[in-house]
C-alpha positions as CSV (number, residue, x, y, z in Angstrom):
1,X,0.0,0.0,0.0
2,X,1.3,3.2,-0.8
3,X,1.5,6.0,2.1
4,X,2.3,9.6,1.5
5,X,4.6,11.7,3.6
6,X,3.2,13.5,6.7
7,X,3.7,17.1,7.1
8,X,3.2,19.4,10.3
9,X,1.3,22.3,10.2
10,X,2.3,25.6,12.0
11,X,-0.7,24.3,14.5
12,X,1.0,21.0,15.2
13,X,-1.7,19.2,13.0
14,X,-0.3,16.7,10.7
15,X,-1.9,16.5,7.4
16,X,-0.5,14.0,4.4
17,X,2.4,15.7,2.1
18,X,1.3,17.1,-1.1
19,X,0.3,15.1,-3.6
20,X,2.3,15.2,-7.2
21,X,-0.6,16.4,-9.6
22,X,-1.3,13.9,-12.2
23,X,-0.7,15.2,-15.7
24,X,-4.3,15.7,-18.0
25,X,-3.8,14.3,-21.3
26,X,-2.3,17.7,-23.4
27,X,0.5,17.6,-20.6
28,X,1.5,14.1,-21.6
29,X,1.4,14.8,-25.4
30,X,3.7,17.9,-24.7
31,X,6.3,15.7,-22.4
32,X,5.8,13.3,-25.3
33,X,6.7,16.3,-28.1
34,X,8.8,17.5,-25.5
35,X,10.9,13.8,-25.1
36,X,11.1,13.1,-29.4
37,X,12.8,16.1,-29.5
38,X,15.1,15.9,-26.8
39,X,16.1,12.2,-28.1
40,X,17.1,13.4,-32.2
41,X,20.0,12.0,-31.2
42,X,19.2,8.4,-30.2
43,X,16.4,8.2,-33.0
44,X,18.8,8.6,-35.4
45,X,21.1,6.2,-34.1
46,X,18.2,3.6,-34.0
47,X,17.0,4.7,-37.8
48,X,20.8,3.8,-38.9
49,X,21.0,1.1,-36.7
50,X,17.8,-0.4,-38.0
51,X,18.6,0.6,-41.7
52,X,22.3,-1.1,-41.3
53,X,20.8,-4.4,-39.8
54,X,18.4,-4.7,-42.9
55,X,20.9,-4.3,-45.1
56,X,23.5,-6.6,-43.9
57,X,21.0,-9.6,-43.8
58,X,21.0,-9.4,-47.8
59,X,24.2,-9.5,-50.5
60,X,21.9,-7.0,-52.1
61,X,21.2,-4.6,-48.7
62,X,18.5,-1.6,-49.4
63,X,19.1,-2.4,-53.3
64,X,16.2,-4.7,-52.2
65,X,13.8,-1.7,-51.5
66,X,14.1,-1.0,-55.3
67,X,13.7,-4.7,-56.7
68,X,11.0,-5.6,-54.2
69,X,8.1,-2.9,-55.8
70,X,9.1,-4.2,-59.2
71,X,9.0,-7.6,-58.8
72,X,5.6,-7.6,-56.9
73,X,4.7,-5.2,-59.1
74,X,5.3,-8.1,-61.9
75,X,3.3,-10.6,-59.8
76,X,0.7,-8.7,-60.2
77,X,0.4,-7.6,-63.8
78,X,0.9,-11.2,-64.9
79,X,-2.4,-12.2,-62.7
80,X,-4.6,-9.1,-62.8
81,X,-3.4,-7.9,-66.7
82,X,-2.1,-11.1,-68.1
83,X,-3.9,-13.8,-66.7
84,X,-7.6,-12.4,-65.7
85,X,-7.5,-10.0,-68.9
86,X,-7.7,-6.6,-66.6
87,X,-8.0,-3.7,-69.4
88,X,-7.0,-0.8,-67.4
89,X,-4.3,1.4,-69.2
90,X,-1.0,1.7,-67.8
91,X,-1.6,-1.1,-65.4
92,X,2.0,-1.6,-64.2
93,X,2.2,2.0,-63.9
94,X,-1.4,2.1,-62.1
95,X,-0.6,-0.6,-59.6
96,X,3.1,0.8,-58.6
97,X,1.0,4.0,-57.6
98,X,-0.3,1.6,-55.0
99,X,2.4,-0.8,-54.2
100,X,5.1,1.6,-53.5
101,X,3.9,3.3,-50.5
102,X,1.7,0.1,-49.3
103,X,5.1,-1.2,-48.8
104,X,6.2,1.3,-46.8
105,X,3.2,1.3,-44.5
106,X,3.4,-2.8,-44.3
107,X,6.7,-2.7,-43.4
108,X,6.9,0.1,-40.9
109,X,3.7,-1.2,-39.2
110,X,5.9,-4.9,-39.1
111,X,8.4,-3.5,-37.9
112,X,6.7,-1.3,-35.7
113,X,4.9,-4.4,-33.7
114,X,7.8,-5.4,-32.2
115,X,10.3,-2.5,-31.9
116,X,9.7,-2.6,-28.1
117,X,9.8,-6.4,-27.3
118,X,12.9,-7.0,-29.6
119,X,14.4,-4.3,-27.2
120,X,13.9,-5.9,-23.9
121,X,17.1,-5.8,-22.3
122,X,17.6,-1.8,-23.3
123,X,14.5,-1.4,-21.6
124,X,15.7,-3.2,-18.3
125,X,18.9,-1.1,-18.3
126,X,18.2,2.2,-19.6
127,X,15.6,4.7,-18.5
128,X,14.8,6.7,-21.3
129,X,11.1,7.1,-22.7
130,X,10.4,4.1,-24.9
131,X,8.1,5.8,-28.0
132,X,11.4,6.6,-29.6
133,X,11.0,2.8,-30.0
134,X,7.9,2.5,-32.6
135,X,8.7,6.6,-34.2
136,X,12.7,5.4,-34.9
137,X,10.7,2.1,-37.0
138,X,8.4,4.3,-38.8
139,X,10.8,7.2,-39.0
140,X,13.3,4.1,-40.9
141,X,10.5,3.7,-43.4
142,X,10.7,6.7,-44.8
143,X,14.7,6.2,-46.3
144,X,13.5,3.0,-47.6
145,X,10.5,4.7,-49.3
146,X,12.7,7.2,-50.7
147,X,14.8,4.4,-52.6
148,X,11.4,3.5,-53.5
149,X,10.7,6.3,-55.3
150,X,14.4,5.5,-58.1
151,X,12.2,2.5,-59.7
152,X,8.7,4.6,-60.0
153,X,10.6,7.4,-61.6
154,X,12.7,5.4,-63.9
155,X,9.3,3.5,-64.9
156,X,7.8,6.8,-65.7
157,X,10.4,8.2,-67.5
158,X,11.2,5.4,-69.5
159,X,8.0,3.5,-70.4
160,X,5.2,6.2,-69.6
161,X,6.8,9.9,-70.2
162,X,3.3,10.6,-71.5
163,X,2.1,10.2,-68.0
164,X,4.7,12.3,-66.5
165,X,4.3,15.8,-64.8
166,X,4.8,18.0,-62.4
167,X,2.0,17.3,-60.0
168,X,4.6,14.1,-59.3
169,X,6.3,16.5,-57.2
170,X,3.6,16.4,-54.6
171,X,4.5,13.0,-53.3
172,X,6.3,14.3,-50.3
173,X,3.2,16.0,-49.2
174,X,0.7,13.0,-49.9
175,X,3.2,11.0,-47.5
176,X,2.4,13.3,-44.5
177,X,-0.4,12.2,-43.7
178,X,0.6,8.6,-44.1
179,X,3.6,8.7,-41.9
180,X,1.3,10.8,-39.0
181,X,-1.3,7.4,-39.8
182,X,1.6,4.8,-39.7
183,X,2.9,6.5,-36.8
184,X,-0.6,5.8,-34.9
185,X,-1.0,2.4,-36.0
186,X,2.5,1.5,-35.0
187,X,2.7,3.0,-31.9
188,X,-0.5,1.0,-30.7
189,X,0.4,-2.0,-31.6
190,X,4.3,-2.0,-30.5
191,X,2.0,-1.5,-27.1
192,X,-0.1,-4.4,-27.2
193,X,2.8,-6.9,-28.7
194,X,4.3,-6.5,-25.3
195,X,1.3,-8.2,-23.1
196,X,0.1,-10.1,-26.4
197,X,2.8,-11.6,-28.4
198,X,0.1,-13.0,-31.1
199,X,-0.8,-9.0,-32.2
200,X,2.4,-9.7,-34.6
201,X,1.3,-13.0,-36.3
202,X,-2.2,-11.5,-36.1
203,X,-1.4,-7.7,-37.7
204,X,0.4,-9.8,-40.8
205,X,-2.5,-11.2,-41.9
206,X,-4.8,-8.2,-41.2
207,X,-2.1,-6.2,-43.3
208,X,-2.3,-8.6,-46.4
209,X,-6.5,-8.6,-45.8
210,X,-6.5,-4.6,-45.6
211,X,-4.4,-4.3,-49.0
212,X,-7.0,-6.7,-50.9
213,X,-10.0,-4.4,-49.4
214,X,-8.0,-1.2,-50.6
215,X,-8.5,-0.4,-54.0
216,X,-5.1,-1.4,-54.9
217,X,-5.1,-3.8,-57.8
218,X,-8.6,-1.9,-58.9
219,X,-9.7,1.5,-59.1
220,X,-12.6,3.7,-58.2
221,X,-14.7,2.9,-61.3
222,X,-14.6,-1.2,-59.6
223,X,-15.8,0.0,-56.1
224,X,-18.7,2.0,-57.7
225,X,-19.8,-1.5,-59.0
226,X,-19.3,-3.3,-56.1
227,X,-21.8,-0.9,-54.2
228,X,-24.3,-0.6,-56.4
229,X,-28.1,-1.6,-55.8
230,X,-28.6,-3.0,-52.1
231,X,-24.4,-2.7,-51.7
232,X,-24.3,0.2,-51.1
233,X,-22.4,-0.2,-47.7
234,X,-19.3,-1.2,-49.8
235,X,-19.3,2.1,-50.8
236,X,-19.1,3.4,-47.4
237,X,-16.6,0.7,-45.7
238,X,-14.5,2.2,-48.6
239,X,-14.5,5.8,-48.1
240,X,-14.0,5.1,-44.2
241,X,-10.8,3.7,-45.5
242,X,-8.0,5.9,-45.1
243,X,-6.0,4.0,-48.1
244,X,-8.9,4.8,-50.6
245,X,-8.0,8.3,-50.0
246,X,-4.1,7.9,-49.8
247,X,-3.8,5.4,-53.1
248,X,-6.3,7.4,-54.9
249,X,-3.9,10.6,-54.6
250,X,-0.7,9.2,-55.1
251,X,-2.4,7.9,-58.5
252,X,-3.6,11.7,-59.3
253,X,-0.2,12.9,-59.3
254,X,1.7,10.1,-60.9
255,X,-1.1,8.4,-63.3
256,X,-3.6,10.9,-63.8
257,X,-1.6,14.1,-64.0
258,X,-3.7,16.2,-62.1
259,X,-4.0,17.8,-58.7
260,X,-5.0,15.4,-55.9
261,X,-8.0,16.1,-53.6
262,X,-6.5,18.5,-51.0
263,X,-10.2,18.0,-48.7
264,X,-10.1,14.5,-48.5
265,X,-6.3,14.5,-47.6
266,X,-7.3,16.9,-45.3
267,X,-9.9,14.7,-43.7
268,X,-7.4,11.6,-44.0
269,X,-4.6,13.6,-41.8
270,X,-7.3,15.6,-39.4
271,X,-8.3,12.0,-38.5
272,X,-4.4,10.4,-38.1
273,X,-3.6,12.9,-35.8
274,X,-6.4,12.3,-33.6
275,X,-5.8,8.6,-33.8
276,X,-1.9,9.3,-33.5
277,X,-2.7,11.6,-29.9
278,X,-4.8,8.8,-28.8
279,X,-1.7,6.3,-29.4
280,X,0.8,7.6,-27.9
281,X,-1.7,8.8,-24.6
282,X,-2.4,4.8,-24.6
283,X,1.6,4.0,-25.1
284,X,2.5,6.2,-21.8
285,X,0.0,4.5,-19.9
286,X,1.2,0.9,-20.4
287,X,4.9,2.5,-20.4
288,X,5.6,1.6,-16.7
289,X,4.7,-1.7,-17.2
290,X,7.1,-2.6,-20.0
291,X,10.2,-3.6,-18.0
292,X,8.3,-5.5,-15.6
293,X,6.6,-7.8,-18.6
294,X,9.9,-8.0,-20.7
């Protein structure tokens, strides 16, 4: 049982000490602000550590983060194009829009899960605030997204110059609200992996299920035929999704050369950093428990 410090009064009387005042929710997301920034430091020595370990596993290293959208990519056009006749122009093109920064999310979110748990014995030695953990995975992502970005241009340039404009130039500022999404997503379940080691094995498959519900290997004009007649709540599980807004812009300004909607991307990062806030309040409530369950 915990008992607080007496005080005396000038009276004599003894009354308990004071009482530290707990902090309301917008003083924890300022510590939290407050703690990313102190840390640069050690965030960037996790994002090169983490890069580094990724690329010594392979003879290839990051080269992979080009050769991996190309040759799912491929996959796909021989099923969707070759195989099932799809008739959509472009379609490697199309589908690149999609796969490029799907991969990105996937594999930020993977790696994400378990950025605390793999760093158990850190934890147990070190005191410093552990959402460095889950931002330093995400923050990673964004490098290897940036290789990703050599095999769409050179796909562009090469096979579709036709297709090719500035608007491309706004894929930095689609991304925003994707990292401040993958950032929420991650952080929440890098918190539950610790108590429930099956949120890995279990966000894997939910990953691959999400892409498949995203139009992904389909556009717009397929949704708007799913939900027609008494379907119509296909329509609306799809516009909840954030990745029917996010792949639907990155296609604007790569495949459709035009402007992307800015309202819906507004919506679509309005809504992340709610979600993100509410992460990271959820990650520094279960933080105290972390060394005691690792």
């Amino acid at each position: 049982m915990l008992v607080w410090p007496l005080m005396s009064t000038a009276s004599g009387a003894i009354r308990p000490a004071h009482k530290p005042a707990r902090r309301g929710w917008f003083g924890t997301l300022r510590e939290t602000v407050t703690d990313v920034r102190s840390r640069r430091r050690l965030i960037l020595y996790l994002v090169r550590a983490d890069l580094k370990k990724h690329g010594s596993d392979t003879l290839l290293g990051n080269i992979w983060w080009i050769l991996d959208p190309l040759l799912s990519m491929l996959v796909y056009v021989v099923l969707i194009a070759v195989i099932l006749q799809n008739k959509t122009d472009a379609y490697p093109l199309f589908i690149f829009c999609a796969i490029l920064p799907w991969k990105w999310f996937s594999s930020t979110v993977s790696d994400g899960v378990t950025s605390v748990s793999l760093h158990d014995k850190l934890i147990k030695q070190i005191n410093f605030p552990k959402l460095v953990l889950p931002f330093s995975a995400v923050i990673a992502g964004i490098v290897n997204f940036a290789f990703g970005m050599i095999p769409l241009l050179g796909l562009s340039v090469l096979f579709y110059a036709d297709r090719l404009s500035p608007w491309i130039l706004l894929v930095p500022l689609i991304a925003i609200p994707q990292l401040i999404f993958s950032l929420a997503v991650a952080t929440v379940l890098a918190g539950c992996n610790v108590f429930y080691r099956d949120v890995g094995n279990l966000a894997r498959h939910l990953l691959r299920f999400w892409f498949y519900l995203s139009p992904a290997l389909y556009g717009p004009d397929k949704v708007a035929e799913l939900a027609k007649g008494d379907h119509w709540w296909v329509g609306t599980l799809f516009a909840l999704n954030p990745w029917t807004t996010l792949f639907t812009a990155y296609r604007d300004v790569i495949y459709n050369d035009h402007a992307p909607d800015v309202l819906a991307l507004g919506a679509v990062t309005a809504a992340s950093l709610v979600m993100l806030a509410l992460a990271i309040l959820f990650f520094k409530r279960v933080e105290p428990t972390f060394a005691k369950v690792l």
